[in-house]
C-alpha positions as CSV (number, residue, x, y, z in Angstrom):
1,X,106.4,78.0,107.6
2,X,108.9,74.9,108.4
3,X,106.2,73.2,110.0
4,X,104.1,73.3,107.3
5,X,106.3,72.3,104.7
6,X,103.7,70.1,103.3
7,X,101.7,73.2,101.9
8,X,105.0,75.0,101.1
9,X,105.5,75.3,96.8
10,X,107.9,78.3,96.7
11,X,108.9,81.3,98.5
12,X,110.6,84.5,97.5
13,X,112.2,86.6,99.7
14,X,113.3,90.5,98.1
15,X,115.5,92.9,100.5
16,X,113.7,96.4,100.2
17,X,115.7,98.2,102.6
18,X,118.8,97.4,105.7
19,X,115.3,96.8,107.8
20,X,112.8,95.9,105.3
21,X,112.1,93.0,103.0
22,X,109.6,91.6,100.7
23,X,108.4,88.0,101.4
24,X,105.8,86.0,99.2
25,X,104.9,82.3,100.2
26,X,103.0,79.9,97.8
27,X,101.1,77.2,98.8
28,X,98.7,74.9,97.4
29,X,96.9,72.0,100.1
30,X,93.3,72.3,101.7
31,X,91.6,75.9,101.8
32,X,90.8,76.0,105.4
33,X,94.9,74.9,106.0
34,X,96.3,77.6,103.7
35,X,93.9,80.2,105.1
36,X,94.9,78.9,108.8
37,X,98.7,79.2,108.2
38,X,98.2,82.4,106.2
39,X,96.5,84.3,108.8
40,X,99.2,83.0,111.3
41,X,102.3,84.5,108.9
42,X,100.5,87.6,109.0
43,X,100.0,87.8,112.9
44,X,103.6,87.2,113.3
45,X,105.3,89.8,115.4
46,X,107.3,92.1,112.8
47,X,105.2,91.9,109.8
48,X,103.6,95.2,108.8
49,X,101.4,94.5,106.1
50,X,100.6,91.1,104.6
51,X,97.3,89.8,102.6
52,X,96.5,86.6,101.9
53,X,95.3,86.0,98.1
54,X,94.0,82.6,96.9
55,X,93.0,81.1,93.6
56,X,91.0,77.7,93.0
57,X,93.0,75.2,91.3
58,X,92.8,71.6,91.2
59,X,94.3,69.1,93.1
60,X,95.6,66.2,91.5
61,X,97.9,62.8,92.7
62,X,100.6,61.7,90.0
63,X,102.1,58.1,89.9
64,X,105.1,57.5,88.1
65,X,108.5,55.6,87.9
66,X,111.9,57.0,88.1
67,X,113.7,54.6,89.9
68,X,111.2,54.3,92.6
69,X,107.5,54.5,92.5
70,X,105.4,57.2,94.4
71,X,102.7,60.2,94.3
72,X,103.1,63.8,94.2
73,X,100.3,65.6,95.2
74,X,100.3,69.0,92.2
75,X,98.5,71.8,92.2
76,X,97.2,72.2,88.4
């Protein structure tokens, strides 16, 4: 996931067990990127189940000031 920190909105990570624990990832970029690094998580060696869910939203680049000017890209 640190490479892709780019797609990265929020993670939560909830111990089940001393071996076990719950991770979800949320992400928001390009379909065919998400689904790519998605499928990758769940391939990893050590995860037992995963699924990859996603939902259509829409993307949208913000402009404003606070000191400096620049974009962030939002998922809305």
């Amino acid at each position: 996931m640190h490479d892709n920190h780019d797609l990265s909105v929020g993670a939560l990570q909830i111990p089940l067990d001393h071996h076990s624990r719950l991770e979800v990832n949320i992400l928001c970029g390009d379909s065919g990127e998400v689904r790519k690094l998605g499928e990758h998580v769940i391939a990893e060696r050590g995860v037992r189940h995963g699924r990859l869910v996603m939902l259509p939203v829409e993307l949208k680049t913000e402009t404003h000031s606070h000191g400096k000017k620049h974009s962030h890209r939002m998922c809305m």
